[in-house]
Structures are given as C-alpha cells and as structure tokens.
C-alpha positions in Angstrom: -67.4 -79.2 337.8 -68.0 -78.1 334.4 -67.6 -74.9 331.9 -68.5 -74.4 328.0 -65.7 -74.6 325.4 -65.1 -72.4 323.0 -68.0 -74.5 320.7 -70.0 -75.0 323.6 -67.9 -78.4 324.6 -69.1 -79.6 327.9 -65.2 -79.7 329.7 -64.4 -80.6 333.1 -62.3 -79.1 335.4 -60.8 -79.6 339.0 -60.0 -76.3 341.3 -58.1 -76.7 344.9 -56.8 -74.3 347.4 -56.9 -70.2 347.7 -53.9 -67.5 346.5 -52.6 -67.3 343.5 -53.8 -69.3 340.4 -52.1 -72.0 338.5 -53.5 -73.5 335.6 -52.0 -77.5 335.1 -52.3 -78.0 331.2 -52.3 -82.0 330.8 -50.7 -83.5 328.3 -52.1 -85.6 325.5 -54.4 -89.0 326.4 -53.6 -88.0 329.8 -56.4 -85.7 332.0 -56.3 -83.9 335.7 -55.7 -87.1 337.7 -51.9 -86.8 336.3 -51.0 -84.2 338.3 -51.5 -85.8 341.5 -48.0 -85.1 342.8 -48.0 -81.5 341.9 -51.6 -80.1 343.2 -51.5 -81.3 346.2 -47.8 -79.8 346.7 -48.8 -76.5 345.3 -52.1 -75.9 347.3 -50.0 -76.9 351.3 -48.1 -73.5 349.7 -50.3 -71.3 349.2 -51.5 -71.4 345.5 -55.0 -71.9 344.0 -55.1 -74.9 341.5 -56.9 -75.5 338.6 -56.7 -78.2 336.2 -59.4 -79.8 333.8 -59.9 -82.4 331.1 -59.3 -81.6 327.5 -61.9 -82.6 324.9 -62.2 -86.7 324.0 -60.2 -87.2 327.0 -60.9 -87.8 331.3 -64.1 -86.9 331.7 -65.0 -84.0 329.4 -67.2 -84.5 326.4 -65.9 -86.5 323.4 -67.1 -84.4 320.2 -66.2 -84.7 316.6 -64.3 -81.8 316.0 -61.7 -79.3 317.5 -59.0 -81.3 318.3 -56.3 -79.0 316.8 -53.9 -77.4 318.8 -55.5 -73.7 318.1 -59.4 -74.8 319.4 -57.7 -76.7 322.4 -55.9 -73.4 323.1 -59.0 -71.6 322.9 -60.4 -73.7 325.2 -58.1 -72.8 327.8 -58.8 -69.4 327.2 -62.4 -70.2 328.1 -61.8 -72.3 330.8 -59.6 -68.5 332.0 -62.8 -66.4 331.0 -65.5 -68.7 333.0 -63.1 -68.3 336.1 -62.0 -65.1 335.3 -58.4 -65.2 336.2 -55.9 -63.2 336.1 -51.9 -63.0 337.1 -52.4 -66.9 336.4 -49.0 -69.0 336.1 -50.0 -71.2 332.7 -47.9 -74.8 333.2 -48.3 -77.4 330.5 -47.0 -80.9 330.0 -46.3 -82.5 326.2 -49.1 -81.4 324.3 -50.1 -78.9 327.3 -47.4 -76.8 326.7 -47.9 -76.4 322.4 -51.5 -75.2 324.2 -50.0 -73.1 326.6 -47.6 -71.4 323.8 -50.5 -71.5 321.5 -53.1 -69.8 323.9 -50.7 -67.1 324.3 -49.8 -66.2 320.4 -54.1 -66.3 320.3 -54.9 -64.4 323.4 -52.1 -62.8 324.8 -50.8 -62.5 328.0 -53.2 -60.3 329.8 -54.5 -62.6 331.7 -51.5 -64.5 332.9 -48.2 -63.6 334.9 -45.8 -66.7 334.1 -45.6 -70.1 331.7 -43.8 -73.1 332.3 -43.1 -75.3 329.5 -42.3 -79.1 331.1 -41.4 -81.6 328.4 -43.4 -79.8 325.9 -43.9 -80.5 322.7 -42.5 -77.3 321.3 -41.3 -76.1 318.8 -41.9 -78.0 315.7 -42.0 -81.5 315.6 -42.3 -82.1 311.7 -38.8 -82.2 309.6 -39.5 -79.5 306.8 -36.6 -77.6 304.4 -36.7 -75.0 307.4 -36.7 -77.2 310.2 -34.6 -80.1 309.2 -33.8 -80.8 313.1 -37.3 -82.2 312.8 -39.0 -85.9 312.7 -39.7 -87.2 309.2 -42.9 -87.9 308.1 -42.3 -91.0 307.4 -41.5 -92.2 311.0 -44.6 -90.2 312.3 -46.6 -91.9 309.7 -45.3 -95.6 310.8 -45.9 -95.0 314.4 -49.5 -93.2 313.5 -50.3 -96.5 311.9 -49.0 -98.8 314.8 -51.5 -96.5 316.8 -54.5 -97.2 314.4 -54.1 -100.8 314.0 -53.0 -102.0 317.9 -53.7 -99.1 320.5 -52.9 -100.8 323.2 -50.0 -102.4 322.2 -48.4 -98.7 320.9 -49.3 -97.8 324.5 -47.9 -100.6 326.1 -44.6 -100.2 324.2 -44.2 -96.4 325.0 -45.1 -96.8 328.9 -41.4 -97.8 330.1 -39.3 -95.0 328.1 -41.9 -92.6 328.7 -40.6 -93.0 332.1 -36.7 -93.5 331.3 -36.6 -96.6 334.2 -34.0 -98.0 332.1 -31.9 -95.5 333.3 -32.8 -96.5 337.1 -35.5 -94.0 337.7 -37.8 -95.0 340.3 -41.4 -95.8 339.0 -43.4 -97.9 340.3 -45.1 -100.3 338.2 -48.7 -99.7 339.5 -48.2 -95.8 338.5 -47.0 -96.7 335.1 -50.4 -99.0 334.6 -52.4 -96.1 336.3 -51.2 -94.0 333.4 -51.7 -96.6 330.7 -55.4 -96.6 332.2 -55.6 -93.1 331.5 -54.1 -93.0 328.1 -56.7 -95.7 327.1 -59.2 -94.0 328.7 -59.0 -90.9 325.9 -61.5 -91.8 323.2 -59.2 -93.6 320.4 -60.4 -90.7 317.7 -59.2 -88.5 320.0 -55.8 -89.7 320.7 -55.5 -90.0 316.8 -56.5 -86.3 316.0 -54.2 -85.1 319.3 -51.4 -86.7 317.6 -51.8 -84.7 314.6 -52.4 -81.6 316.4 -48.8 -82.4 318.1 -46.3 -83.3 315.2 -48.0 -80.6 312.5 -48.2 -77.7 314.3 -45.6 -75.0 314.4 -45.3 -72.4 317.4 -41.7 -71.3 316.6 -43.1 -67.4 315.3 -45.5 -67.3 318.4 -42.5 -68.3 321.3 -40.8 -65.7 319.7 -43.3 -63.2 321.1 -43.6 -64.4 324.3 -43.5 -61.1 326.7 -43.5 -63.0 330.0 -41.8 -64.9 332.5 -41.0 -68.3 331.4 -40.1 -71.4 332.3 -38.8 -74.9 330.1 -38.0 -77.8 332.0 -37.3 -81.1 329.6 -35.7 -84.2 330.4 -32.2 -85.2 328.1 -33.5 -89.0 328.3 -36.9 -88.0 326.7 -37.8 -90.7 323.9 -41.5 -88.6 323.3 -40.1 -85.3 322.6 -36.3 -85.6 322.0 -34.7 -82.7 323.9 -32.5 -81.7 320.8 -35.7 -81.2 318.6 -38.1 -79.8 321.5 -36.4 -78.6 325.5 -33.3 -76.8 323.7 -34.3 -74.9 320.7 -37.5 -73.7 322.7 -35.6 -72.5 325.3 -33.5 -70.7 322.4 -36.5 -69.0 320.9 -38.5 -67.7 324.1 -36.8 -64.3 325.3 -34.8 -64.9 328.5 -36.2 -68.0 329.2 -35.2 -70.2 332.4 -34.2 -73.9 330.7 -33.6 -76.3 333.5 -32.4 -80.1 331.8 -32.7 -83.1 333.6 -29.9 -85.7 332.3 -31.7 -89.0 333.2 -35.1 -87.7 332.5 -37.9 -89.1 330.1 -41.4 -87.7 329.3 -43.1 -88.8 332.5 -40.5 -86.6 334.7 -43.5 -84.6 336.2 -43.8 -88.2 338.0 -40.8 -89.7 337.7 -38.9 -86.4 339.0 -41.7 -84.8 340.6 -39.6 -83.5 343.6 -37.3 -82.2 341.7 -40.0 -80.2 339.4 -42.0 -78.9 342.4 -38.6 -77.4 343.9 -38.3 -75.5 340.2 -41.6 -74.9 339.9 -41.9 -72.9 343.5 -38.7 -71.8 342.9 -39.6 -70.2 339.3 -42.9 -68.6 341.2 -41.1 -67.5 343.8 -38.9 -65.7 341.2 
C-alpha cells in the first residue's frame, strides 16, 4: 500500500490488526521489515499497527530531495492525515525517533496520545560551544568518508556493535546479515543525506515542549548513539519522561532485546 508525501513522494506503508494505533518510525537504511518482532506482538494485544518506508529506503520512492529530518517528519504527518489517526502512540528507532520529536515540534500533538523514543538519535549529535557533550566534526566527517568510499565495508564494520554481541547478547548471525541486506538496500544517496539529517540536526528546544506522555528507552552499550550524548540528556529535557536503560544494550536492542522492549512498551501503553 501506498500514500503521497508531503511533495507528492510515492511512500509505502504496512497496517496490521484493529484498536488502538501505533505508528513504528524505522530507523535510518533500515525500513518496515525491522520491526518484525514488535508488530506481530502488538497486534495478538490488541493494537492496530502501522509502519511504512521512508523515502530512498524499502520500498518507497527514491527522489532527489527531502531527506532532512523536517520533510521526513512531515512525511509522517502525512502518512497520519491519509489515515486520519488520532490518539496514535508515535514509536521511533535511531533516526525514527529525531522524526518522531521533530514531527511533534512541526505539528503538534493533536493527533497523537504517547511517543516512545528507543535508541533515538536525540538530542544533538554535533559538538558545538553549547553542546560540547557532542561528536566532533571531525570524526563524523571521517566516518562520512569511510561511507562514501566503501559502503559495504562501513556497514559490515558497524553490524556486530550495532548489536553489542560482544557483550554475549544473543543474535543470530543470519538476523544480523538480514539487516545488513536492508541497510544496503537504502539507495546509497540516501543513506548519505540521512546521515546528515542525523548528526546536524538539533531537537533539544522542541523536546522541551513535549506536552505528552513519553517514553526513552536506550541501551548503555550503544556504539551508534552513545547513551551519555543521546538516552540520558533526552530523557533530561522531555517533561516527566519515563527513561528505561538497558546496561548490555547496543543500537539493535529492538532485536537484540526485543522481549524486554515489548514488556515496556505494553507496559508504557498500558500506563
């Protein structure tokens, strides 16, 4: 199934299941099929399920333009409007998440009842004067070039911490190849631009705002978005947020401690 973009982008999208809506939020160079341990969960409960493909990645179209963090937002917001939801729980991964905080400083919370930030990429990733915590420029420049000149090599080398299996996590090697398939599956302009979107963007005035009930679940192991740059100062700047930390997490802990997440997750609705 498909719906239009906020430019018209031809985007698809997966729905499962009657009740409630929740709307999965992928994460960059990863689409709908990463979610395969959460929708199925969700829908034996009770809750309606939505998830889709953002632009140059899965199946949706692979355009030139709007790959920054505010277009993507907006089209969630569309993807909201063609279904028109309301009292929707918003639950974003990585990159999902900065869209999920994003789409709410755009749009507001009128159409949604609760966000759950997992291992998002939040609040500020760049090292400026006022936000030395930050990464430097300089190390998101070198790995942006690794990425340019050997793709799947820069994939290959994240694919193990992304997971934290060093640390005895159970992942099975065929799941971390699936998700190398889907990361290399995201057209390779897109991935660049994403990456961009992630480390330049700054959502720290907009979680501020944030008038609803909300959720941050991040991993203490997580290589991707370090927990002391991302997980704990997001959970600081939201208003009464819920911050659940995982010590042996990585990145991947919506796989990797996807029981664990679903119990939170249900709990967090149930809330």
């Amino acid at each position: 199934m498909f719906f239009e973009g906020h430019d018209g982008t031809r985007l698809w999208y997966e729905e499962y299941g009657e009740g409630e809506p929740l709307v999965f939020v992928s994460s960059a160079m990863l689409f709908t099929d990463m979610w395969e341990y959460q929708i199925p969960y969700f829908v034996e409960r009770g809750y309606r399920c939505i998830a889709f493909d953002r632009r140059g990645h899965g199946r949706s179209d692979r355009p030139s333009g709007g790959y920054d963090t505010a277009s993507t937002s907006d089209d969630l917001a569309a993807l909201l409007e063609h279904l028109d939801l309301t009292g929707a729980t918003l639950i974003g991964h990585s990159l999902g998440g900065a869209e999920v905080a994003c789409y709410l400083a755009r749009h507001g919370s009128g159409r949604v009842r609760r966000a759950a930030f997992v291992a998002a990429t939040l609040p500020f990733m760049k090292q400026t004067e006022d936000n030395p915590e930050g990464l430097s420029e300089a190390a998101f420049e070198q790995s942006m070039d690794m990425l340019r000149n050997d793709r799947p090599r820069w994939m290959t080398h994240q694919a193990q911490v992304f997971f934290a299996t060093h640390l005895g996590n159970d992942v099975h090697p065929l799941l971390i190849d699936f998700t190398l398939q889907q990361t290399m599956s995201c057209a390779p302009y897109a991935t660049l631009q994403v990456q961009q979107a992630v480390f330049h963007t700054d959502h720290r005035a907009g979680l501020r705002t944030i008038d609803i009930p909300t959720l941050v679940v991040h991993g203490a192991a997580d290589f991707s978005a370090p927990i002391d740059v991302t997980g704990r100062r997001t959970a600081e700047l939201i208003p009464g947020a819920d911050y659940k930390e995982y010590p042996d997490a990585g990145h991947g802990l919506y796989a990797s401690h996807h029981a664990r997440l679903n119990a939170d997750l249900l709990e967090f609705l149930k809330s």
